[in-house]
DSSP file (Angstrom, degrees, kcal/mol; ACC not computed):
  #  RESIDUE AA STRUCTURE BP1 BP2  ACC     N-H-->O    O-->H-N    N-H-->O    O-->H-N    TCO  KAPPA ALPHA  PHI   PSI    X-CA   Y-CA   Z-CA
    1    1 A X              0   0    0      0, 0.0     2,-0.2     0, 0.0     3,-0.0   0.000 360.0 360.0 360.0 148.8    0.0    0.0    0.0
    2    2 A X     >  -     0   0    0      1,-0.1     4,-3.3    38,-0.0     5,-0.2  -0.671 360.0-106.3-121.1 162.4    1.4    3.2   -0.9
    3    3 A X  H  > S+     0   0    0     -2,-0.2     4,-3.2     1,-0.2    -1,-0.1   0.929 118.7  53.7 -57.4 -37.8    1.4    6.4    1.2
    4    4 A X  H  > S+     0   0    0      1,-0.3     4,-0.9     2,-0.2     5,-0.2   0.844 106.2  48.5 -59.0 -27.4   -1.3    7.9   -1.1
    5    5 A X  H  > S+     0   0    0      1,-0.2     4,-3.0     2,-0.1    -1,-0.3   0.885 111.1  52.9 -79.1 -29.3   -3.5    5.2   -0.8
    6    6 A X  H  X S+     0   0    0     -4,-3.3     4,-1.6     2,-0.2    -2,-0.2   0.930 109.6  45.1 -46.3 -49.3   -3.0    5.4    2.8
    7    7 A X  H >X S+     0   0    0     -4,-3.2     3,-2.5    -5,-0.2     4,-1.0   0.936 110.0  60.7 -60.5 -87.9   -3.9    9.1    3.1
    8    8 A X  H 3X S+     0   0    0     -4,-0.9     4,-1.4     1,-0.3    -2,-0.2   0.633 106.2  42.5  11.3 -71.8   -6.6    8.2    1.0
    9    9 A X  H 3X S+     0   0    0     -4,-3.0     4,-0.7     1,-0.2    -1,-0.3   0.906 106.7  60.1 -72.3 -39.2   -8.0    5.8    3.4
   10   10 A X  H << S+     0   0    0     -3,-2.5    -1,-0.2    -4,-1.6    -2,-0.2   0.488 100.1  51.4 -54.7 -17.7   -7.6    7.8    6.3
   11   11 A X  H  < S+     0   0    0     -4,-1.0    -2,-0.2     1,-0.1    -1,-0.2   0.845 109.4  55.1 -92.6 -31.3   -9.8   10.9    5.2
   12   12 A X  H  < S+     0   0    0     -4,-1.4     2,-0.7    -5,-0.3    -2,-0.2   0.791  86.1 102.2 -80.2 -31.0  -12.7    8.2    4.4
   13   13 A X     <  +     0   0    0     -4,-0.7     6,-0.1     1,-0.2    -1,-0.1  -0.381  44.8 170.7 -78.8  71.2  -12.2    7.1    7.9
   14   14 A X  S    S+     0   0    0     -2,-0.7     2,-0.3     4,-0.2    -1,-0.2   0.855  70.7  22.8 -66.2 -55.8  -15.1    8.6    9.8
   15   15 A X  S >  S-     0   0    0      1,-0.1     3,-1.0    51,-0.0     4,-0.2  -0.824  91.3-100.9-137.5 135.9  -14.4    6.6   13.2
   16   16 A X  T >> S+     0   0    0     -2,-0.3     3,-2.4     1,-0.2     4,-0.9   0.864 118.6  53.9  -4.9 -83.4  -10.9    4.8   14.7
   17   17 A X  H 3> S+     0   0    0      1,-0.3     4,-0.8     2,-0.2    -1,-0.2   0.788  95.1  59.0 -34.5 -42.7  -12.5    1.2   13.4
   18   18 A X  H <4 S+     0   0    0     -3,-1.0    -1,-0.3     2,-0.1    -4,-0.2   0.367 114.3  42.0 -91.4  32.7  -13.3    1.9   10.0
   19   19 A X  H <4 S+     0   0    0     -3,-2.4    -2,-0.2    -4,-0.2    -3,-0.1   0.650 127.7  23.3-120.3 -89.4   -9.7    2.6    9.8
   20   20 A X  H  < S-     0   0    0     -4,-0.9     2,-0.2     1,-0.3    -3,-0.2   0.741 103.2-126.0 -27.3 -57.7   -7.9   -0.2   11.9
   21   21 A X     <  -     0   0    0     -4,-0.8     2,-2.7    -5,-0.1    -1,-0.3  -0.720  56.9 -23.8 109.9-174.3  -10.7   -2.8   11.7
   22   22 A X  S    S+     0   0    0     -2,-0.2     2,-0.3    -3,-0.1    -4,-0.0  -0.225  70.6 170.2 -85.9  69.7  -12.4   -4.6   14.5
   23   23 A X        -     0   0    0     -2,-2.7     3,-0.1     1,-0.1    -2,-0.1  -0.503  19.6-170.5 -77.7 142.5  -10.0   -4.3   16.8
   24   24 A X        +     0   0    0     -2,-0.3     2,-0.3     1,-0.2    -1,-0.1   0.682  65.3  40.6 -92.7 -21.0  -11.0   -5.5   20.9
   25   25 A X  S >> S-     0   0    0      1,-0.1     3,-3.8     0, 0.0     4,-1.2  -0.995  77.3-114.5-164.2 133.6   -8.0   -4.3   22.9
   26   26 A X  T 34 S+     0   0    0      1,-0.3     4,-0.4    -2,-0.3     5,-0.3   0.781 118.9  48.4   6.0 -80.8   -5.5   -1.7   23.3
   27   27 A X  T >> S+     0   0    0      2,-0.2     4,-1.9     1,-0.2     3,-0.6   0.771 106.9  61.7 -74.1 -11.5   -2.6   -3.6   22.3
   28   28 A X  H <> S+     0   0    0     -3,-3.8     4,-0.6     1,-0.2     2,-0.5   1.000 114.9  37.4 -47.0 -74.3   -4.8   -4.8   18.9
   29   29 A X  H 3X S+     0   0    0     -4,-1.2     4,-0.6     1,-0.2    -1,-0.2   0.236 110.1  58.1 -65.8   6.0   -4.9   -1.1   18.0
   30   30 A X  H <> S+     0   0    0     -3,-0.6     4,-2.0    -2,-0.5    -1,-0.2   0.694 113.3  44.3-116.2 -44.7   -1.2   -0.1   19.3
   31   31 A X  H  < S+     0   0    0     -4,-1.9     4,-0.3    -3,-0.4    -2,-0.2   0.695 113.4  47.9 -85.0   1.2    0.0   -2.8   16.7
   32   32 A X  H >X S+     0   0    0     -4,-0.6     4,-1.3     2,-0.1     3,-1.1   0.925 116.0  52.7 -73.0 -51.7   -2.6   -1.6   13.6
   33   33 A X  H 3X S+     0   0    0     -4,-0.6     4,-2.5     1,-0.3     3,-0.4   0.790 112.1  34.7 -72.6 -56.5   -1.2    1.6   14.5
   34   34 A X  H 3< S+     0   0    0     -4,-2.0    -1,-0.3     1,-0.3     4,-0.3   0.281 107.3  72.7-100.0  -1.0    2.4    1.1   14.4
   35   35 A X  H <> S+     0   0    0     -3,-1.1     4,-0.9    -4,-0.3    -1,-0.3   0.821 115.0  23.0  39.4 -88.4    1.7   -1.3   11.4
   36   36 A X  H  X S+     0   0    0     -4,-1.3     4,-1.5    -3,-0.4     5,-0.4   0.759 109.0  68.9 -86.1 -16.3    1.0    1.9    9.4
   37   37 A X  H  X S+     0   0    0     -4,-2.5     4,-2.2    -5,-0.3    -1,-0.3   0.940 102.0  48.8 -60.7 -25.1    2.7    4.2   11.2
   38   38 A X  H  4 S+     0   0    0      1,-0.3    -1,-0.2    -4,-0.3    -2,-0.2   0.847 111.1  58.6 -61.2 -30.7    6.2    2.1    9.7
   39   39 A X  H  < S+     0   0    0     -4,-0.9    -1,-0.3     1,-0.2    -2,-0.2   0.852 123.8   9.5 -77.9 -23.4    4.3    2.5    6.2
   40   40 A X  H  < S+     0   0    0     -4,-1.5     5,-0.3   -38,-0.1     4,-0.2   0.616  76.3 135.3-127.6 -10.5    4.0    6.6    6.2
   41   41 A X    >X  -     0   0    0     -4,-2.2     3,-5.0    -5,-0.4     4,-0.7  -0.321  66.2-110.8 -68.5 143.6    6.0    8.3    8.8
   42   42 A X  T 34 S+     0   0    0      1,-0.3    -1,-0.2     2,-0.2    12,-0.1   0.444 107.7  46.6 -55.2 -17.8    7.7   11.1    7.3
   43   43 A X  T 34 S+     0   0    0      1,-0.1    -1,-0.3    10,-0.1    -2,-0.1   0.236 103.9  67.1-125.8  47.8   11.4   10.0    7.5
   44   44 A X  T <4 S+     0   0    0     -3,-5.0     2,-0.3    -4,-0.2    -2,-0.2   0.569  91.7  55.4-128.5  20.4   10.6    7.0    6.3
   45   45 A X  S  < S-     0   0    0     -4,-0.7     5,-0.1    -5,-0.3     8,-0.0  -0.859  95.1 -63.8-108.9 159.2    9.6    7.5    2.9
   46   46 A X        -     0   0    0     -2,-0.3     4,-0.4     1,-0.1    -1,-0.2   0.413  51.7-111.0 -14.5 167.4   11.1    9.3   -0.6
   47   47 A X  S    S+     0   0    0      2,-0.1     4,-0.4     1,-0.1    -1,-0.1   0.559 114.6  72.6 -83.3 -16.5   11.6   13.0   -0.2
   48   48 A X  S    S+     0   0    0      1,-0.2     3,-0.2     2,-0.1    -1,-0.1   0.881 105.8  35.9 -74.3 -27.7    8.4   13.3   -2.9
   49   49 A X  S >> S+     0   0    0      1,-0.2     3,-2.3     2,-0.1     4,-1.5   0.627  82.0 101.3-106.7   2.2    6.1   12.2   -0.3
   50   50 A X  H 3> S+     0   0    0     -4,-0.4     4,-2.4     1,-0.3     5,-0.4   0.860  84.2  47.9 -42.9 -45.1    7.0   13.5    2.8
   51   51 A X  H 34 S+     0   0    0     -4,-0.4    -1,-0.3     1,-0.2     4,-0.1   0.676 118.7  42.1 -78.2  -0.1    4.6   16.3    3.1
   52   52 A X  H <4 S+     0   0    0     -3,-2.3     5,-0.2     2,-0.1    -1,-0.2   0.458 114.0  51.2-100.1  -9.8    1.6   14.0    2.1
   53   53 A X  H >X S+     0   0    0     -4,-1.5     4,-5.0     2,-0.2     3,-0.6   0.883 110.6  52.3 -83.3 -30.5    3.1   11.0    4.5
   54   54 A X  H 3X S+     0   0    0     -4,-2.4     4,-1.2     1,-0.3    -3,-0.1   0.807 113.7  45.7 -80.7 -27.2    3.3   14.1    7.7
   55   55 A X  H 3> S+     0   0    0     -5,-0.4     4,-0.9     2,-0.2    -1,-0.3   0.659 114.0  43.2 -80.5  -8.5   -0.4   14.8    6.9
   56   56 A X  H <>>S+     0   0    0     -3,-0.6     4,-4.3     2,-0.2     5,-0.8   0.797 114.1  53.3-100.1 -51.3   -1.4   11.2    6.8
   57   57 A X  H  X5S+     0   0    0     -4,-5.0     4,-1.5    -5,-0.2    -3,-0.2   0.908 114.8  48.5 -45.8 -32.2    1.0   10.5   10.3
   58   58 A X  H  X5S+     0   0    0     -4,-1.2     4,-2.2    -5,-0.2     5,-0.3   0.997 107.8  43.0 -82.9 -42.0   -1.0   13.2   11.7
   59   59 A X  H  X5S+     0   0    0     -4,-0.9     4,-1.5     2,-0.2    -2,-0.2   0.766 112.7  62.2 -59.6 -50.7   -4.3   12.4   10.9
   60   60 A X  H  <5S+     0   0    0     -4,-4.3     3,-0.3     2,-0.2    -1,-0.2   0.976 101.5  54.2 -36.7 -62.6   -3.2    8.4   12.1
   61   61 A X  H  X<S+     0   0    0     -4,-1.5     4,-1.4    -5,-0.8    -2,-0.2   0.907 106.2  51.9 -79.2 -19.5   -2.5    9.5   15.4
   62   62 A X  H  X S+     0   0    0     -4,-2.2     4,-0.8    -5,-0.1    -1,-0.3   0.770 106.6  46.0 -53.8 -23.2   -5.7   11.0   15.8
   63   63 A X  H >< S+     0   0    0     -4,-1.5     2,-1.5    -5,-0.3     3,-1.1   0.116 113.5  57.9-107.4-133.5   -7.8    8.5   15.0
   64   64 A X  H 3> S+     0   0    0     -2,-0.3     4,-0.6     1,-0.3    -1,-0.2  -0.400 108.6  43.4  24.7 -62.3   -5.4    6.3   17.4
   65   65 A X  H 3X S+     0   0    0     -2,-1.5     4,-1.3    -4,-1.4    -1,-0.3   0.637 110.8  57.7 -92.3 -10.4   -5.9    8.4   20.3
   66   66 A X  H X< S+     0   0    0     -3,-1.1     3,-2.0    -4,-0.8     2,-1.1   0.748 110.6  45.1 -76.0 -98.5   -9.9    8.5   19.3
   67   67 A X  H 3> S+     0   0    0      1,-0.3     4,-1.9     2,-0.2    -2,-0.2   0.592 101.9  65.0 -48.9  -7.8   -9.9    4.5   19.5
   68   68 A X  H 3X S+     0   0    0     -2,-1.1     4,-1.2    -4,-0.6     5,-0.4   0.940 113.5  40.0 -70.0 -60.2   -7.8    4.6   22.9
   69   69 A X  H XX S+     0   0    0     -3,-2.0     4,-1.5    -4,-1.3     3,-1.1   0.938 108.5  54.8 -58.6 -54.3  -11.0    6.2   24.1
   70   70 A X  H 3> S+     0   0    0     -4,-0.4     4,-2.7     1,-0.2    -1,-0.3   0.863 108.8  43.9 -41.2 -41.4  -13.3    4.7   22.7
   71   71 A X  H 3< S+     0   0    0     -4,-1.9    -1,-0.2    -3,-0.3    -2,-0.2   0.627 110.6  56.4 -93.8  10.6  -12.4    1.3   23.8
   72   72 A X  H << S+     0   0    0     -4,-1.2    -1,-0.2    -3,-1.1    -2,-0.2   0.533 102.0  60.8 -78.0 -16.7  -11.7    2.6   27.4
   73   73 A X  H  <        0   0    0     -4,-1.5    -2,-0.2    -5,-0.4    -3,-0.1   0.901 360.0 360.0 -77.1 -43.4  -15.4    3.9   27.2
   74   74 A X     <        0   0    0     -4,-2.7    -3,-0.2    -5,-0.3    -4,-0.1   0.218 360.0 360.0 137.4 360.0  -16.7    0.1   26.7
């Protein structure tokens, strides 16, 4: 999967889950998370995609720290 398709998928991504998948527990979501983070963070891709991989890493780690809440809410 390429960082664009990534971004891509991450603005469609209304809620944590429909991002991640059905994940049940913390450490399910810490390894989806770090999973994609490997795929896009900004110095580890080409110099052509850094500024679309640093919008997609932020955008990640929101919807990260949204599904840490959520699944401490039940």
């Amino acid at each position: 999967m390429t960082v664009k398709e990534i971004y891509e998928k991450l603005l469609k991504a209304k809620r944590p889950f429909e991002f991640f998948g059905a994940v049940t527990t913390e450490e399910e979501l810490k390894k989806e998370f770090r999973r994609y983070a490997k795929l896009i963070h900004p110095d580890m891709v080409p110099e052509k995609d850094k500024y679309i991989a640093g919008e997609s890493f932020g955008i990640l780690d929101k919807l990260y720290e949204t599904g840490l809440d959520e699944l401490a809410q039940g």
